[in-house]
N, C-alpha and C positions, 0 to 999 in steps of 0.2 A: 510480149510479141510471140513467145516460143507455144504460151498457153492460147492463144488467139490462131496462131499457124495452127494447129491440132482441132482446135473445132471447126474448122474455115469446109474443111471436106464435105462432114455431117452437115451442116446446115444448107450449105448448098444441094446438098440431096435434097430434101425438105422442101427446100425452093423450089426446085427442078417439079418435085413431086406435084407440086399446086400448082404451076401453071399445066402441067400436063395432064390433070386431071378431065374429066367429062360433063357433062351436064347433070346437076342432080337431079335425080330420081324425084318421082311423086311419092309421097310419104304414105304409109300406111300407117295410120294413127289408132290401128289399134294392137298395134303393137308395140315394144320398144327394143332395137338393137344394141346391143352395148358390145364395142370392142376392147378384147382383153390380152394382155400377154399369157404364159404362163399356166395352163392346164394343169389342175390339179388333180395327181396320181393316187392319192390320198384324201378322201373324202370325209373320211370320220370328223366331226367337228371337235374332239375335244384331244389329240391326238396329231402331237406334229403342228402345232398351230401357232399361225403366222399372221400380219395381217392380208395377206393375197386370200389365205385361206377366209380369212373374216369376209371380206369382199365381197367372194363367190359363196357361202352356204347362207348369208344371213337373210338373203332374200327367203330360201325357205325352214331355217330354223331359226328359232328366236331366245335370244338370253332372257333368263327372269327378268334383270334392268339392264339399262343403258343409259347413255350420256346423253342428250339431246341437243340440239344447235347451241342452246342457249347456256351449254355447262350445266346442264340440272339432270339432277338421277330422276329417271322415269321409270316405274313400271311399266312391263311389256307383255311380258305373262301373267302379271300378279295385280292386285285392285288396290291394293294400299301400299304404298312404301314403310316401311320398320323405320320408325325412327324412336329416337330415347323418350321425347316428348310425347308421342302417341302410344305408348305403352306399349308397341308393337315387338322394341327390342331393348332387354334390359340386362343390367350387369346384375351375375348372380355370383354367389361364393360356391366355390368346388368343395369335393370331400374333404379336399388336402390343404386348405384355408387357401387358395391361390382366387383369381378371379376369373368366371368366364360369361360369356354370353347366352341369352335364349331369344334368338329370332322366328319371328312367326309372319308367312305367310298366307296370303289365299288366291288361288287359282283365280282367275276370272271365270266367269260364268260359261259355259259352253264352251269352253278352251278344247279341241279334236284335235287326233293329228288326221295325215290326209285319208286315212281310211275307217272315219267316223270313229275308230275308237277313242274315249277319253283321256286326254291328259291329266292325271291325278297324282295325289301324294305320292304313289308306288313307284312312280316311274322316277320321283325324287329323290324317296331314299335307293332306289335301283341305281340310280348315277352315283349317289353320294358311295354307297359299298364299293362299284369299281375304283371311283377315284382313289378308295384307301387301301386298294388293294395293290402290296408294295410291286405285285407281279404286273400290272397292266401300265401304271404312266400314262396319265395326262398331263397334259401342258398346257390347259387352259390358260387366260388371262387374270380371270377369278376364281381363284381355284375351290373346288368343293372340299377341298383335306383343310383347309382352316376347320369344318365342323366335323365333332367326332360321331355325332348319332344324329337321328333325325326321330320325333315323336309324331305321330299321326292322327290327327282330332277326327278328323275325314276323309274324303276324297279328294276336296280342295285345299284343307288346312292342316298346314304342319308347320312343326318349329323345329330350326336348328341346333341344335347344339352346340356353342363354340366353347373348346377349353380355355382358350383366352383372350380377353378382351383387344377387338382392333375395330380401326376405323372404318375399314373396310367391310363393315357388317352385311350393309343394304345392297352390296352389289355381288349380283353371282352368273353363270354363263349359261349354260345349255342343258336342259335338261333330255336324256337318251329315252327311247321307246323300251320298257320293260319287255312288254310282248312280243317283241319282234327280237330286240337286244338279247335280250337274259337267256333264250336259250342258245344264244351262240356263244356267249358270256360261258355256261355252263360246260361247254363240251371244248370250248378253249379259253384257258388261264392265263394265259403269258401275254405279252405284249407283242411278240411275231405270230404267232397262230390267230390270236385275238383281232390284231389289223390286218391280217389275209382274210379269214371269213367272215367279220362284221360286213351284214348288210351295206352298212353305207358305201363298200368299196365292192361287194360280188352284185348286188342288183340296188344301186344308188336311186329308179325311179319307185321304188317301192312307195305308195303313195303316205304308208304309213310311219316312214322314218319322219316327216316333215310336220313341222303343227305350226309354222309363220302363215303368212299372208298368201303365197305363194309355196308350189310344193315342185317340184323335179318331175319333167313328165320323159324328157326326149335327152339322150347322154350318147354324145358320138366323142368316142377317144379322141384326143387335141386338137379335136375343131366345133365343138358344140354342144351347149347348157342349152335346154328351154325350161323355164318355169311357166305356170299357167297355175289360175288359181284355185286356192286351197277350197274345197266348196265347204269343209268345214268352219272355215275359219269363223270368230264367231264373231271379230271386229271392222271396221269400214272395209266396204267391198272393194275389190282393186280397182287401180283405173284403165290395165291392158289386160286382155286377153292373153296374152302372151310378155316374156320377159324373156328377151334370145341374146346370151354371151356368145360372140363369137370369136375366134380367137384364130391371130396372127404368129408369123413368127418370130416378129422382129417391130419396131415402130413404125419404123416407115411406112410398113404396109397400112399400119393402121390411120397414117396420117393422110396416105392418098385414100383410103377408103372414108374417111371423115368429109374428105372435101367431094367425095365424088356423091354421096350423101347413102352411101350404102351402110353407113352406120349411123345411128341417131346420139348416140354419148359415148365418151370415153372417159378413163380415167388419167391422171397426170402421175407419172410415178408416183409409186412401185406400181408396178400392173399393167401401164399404159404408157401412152407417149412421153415422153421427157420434157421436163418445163420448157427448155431451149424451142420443143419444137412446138411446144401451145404458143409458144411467143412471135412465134415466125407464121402459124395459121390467124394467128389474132391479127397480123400488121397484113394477110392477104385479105381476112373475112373478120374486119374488126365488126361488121354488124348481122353478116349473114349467120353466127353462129353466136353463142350463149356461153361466156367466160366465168364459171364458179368457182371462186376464193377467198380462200378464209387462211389465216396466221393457224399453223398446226404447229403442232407437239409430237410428231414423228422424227424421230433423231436418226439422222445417217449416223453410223460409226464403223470404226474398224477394230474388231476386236484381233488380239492380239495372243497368240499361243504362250500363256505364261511359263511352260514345262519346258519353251526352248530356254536354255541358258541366257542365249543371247539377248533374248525380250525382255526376260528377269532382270535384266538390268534395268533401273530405275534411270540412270544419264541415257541409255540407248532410246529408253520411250519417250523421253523428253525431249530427245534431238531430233526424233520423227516426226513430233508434234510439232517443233518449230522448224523444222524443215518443209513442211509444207502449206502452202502458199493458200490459206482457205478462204481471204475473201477476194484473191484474184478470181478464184474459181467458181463462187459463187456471184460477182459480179460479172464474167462472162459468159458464164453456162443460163444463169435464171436474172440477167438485169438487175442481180442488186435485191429480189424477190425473195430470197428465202434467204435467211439470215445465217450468219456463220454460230457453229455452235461452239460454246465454251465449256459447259458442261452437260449435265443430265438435262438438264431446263432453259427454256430461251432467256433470254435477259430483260424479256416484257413480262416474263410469270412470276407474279407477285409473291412469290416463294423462292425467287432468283438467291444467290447468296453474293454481292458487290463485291465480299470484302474475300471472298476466296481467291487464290491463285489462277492467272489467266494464263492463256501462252499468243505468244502472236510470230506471226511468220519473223522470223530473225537464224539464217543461213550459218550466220557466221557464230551467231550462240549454239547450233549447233555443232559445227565443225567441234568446236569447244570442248560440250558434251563429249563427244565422241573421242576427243585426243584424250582427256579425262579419265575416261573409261576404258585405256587402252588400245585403242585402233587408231592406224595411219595410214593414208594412201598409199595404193598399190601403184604398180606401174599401169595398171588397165585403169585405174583410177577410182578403183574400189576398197576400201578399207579393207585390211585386213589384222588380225590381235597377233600375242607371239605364238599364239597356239597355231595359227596357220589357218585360220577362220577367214572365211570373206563374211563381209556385209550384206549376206543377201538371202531373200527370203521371196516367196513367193505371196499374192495379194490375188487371192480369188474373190469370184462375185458370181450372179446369177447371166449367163448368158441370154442373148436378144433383150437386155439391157440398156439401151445407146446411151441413156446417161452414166450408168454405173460404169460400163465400158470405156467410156470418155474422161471419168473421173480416175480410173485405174489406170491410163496411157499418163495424164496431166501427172500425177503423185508419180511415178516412177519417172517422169524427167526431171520433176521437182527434187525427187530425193536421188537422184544423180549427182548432183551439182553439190553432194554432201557427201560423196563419197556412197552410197546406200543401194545396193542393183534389187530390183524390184523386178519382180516378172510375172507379171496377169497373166491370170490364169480365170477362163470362165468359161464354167459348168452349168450342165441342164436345174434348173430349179430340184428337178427331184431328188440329185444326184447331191445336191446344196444342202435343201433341208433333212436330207438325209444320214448318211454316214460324214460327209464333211463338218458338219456346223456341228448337229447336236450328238453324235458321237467324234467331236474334235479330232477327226481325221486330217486336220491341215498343221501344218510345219510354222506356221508364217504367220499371215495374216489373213482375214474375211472381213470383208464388205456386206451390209447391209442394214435395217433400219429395227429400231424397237422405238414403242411408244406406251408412254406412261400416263393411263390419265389420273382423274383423280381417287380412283377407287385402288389404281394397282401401285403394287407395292417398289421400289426399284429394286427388292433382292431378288426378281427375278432375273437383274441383270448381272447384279452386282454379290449375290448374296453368296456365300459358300454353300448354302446346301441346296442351290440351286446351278450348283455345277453337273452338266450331264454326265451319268456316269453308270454304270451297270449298277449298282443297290438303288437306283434311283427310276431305274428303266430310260437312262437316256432323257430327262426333261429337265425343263429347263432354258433361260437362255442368258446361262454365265458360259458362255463359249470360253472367254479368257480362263477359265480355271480359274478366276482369281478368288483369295481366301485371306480378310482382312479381319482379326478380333475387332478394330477399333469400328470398323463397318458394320459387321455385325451387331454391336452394338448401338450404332447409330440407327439402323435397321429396328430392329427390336423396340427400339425408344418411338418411332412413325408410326409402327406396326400399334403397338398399343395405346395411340394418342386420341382423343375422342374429341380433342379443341382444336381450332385451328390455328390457334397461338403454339400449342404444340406439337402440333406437326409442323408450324412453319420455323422450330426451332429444331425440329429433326432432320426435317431438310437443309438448314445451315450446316448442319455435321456432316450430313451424309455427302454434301456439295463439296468441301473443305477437305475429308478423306477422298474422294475421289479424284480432286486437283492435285493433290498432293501422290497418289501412288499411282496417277492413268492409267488404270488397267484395261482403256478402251482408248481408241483416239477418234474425239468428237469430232463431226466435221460440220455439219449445218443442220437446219430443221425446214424439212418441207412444209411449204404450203399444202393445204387441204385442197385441190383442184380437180373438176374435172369441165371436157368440154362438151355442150352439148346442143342439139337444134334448139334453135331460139322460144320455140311453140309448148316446151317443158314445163313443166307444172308442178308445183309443189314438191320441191326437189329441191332437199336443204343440207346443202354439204358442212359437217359434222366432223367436228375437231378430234373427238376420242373417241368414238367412236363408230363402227361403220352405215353409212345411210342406209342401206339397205333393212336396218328393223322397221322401216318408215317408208317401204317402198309402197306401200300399200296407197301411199296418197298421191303419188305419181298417175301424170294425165298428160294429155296432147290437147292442146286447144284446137 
């Protein structure tokens, strides 16, 4: 009832919102509006990267591969996929008897970026040199530092170099503009100098940063993206003239502007409106608008500051975990729609681990914990240990949020009632991805989401040397600081598994060390959603990841 009392406000907004609305507008079809949370202050793609960030640049820069609706690696810049059976990529012996890779790709044919220059090899090994340059940091999702060199046959055709063998051969992220890049590369080395003057943040419509479908033409600070097409592009021609993000400050807004029809799509969190309120526009306009949903693999979690003492406790993070109530709150925030998470992976993904350690809401196994470990209630009704420690910690998240907001009020009355003082705290996105997250500036705790598909590795969440940190430049997203041999090694075992018998027994390990030490507290896994006018076309929302490499086939009847 308490967690029902709390959303009761918010959704009556929502309400209120749609019947207040106006008559929709006549559509301009050759266009496509999309409302978006979250303006990003940080444009570089491979740099600070999230998936908000994936969202908004994929429409104009494109990863070598990608996942497709259907879970299949596709080339997107390249004409053939590497695989071991086409001789594209093969395991080779190193100097040092150990094993490693040689992947070979090839450009597609007239591959440009937006200012007719070509996309070639150079601009390949020109990414792969930054990535391994310990001074810059990226944070891609497929990272170019798996390869140590890259060999050049051509223009279009090169092979990588991997010192050693992983599964993750055939999928890799963005390749940067040599010609535009490399001299700002050159005259800044660091990774602060380096994200101040990179093009894609001092003049982002540059036509020539972009080689997707779509290239960046009109950039108005926290209220407006236009893409317009890439006239190089050298594959199917778009189907708008235009691709216009426009950005709210809060959901709401976005949800009366949906119904008033001044926006044509949105997205469902992260970025967009919150499931609760896709749910409440569906039961006013269950036929006037167009509901996309698919089972995702985007994990909410709360990572957790392992360097407080207090968190380092292994009873404290298990008492948190079962102190809080996850599928009251996922049955009343999303109807029972996104599922409660257990661990890294949903418990429909055929790599699931049954037999690992679960937690479920249980109060009084908490209290437990916690008496265990030392703490007893205060007279304010807060634990406190003999040190004189309270129970409390701060739980930040991205503001104009409503879900994340609403899950961060729910978990702090939840974890009241265990003795636990919780106090939300929400910050500007930039302020989040910034100093708070990946230079762990936070005491406590952070909210928000990482997804794994099947190309990426989970030491990016979980791994020790993907803890952010100054030798690293900050990348990374083991926000927990957490740092496990037996993980690591679990890690290492996936990373170099070429079957899927063996990876699906690397993820048994890696599932099992993870239940066992929660260095994150899972909370659910979003749906893949977004909403949008009914008259959309070829718009196929995509589990791992983002539609946008495919916006190209997007149309208005």
């Amino acid at each position: 009832m308490k967690l029902k009392t709390l959303m009761a406000s918010a959704a009556a907004v929502v309400a209120l919102g749609g019947m207040m609305t106006p008559a929709i507008a006549q559509p301009d079809k050759t266009q496509l509006v999309v409302g978006q949370l979250q303006f990003l202050k940080n444009f570089h793609p491979l740099i600070q990267v999230n998936n908000t960030k994936r969202l908004q640049i994929n429409y104009g820069l494109r990863p070598m591969t990608a996942f497709d609706q259907n879970a299949e690696n596709q080339c997107i810049l390249c004409e053939t996929l590497p695989t071991i059976e086409n001789g594209l990529a093969q395991i080779v012996d190193n100097p040092d008897g150990t094993k490693g890779m040689r992947v070979t790709f090839t450009l597609i044919d007239g591959l440009a970026w937006g200012d007719g220059v070509p996309v070639t090899s150079k601009d390949v090994a020109f990414t792969l040199k930054m990535a391994n340059d310990p001074d810059i940091g990226f944070s891609e999702f497929n990272p170019w530092t798996r390869a140590r060199d890259v060999e050049i046959t051509d223009d279009r055709t090169f092979t990588l170099i991997l010192p050693e063998v992983t599964a993750s051969f055939a999928s890799w992220d963005q390749v940067l503009p040599e010609h535009l890049e490399g001299p700002i590369y050159a005259e800044n080395g660091d990774n602060e100098s380096y994200t101040k003057k990179t093009l894609y943040n001092t003049d982002p419509t540059n036509p020539g940063l972009w080689n997707g479908s779509y290239m960046l033409s009109d950039y108005q600070i926290g209220t407006r993206l236009t893409w317009t097409p890439n006239p190089h592009w050298p594959g199917k021609k778009p189907g708008f003239e235009r691709i216009i993000l426009t950005y709210r400050d809060n959901s709401s807004a976005l949800v009366q502007n949906l119904l008033a029809g001044e926006i044509d799509a949105v997205p469902v969190s992260p970025g967009g409106i919150s499931f609760s309120q896709m749910l409440d526009v569906q039961s006013q306009r269950p036929d006037q608008l167009a509901y996309h949903i698919v089972d995702g693999t985007n994990l909410e979690r709360i990572a957790l500051n392992l360097d407080n003492p207090i968190l380092a406790d292994i009873n404290v993070r298990k008492a948190l975990m079962t102190g809080i109530d996850r599928k009251a709150i996922t049955q009343t925030l999303f109807a029972g729609q996104q599922p409660v998470a257990n661990g890294l992976l949903p418990d429909s993904n055929p790599y699931f681990n049954p037999e690992m350690t679960t937690y479920s809401f249980d109060p009084e196994a908490s209290k437990k914990l916690l008496s265990d470990a030392g703490w007893t209630p205060g007279s304010d009704g807060i634990c406190t240990n003999a040190a004189g420690d309270r129970l409390s910690f701060e739980l930040a998240t991205t503001a104009g949020n409503q879900t994340r907001e609403q899950i961060a009020l729910v978990i702090q009355s939840q974890l009241s009632e265990i003795c636990v003082d919780v106090i939300p705290k929400f910050v500007p996105l930039q302020e989040y991805n910034g100093e708070l997250s990946r230079r762990r500036a936070f005491t406590g705790m952070i909210m928000s989401s990482i997804r794994f598909s099947p190309s990426t590795s989970p030491s990016i969440a979980v791994g020790t040397d993907q803890i952010p940190n100054d030798a690293n430049n900050f990348v990374g997203n083991n926000f927990s600081g957490y740092s496990s041999p037996a993980m690591d090694a679990a890690l290492t075992g996936f990373e170099a598994s070429l079957s899927a018998t063996g990876q699906k027994a690397a993820w048994q390990d890696i599932q099992s060390v993870f239940a066992q030490d929660l260095p994150m507290l899972p909370l659910y896994f979003y749906a893949e959603a977004y909403v949008t006018v009914p008259d959309l076309k070829g718009f196929e929302v995509v589990t791992y990841d983002p539609l946008m490499n495919w916006s190209e086939n997007w149309y208005r009847e």
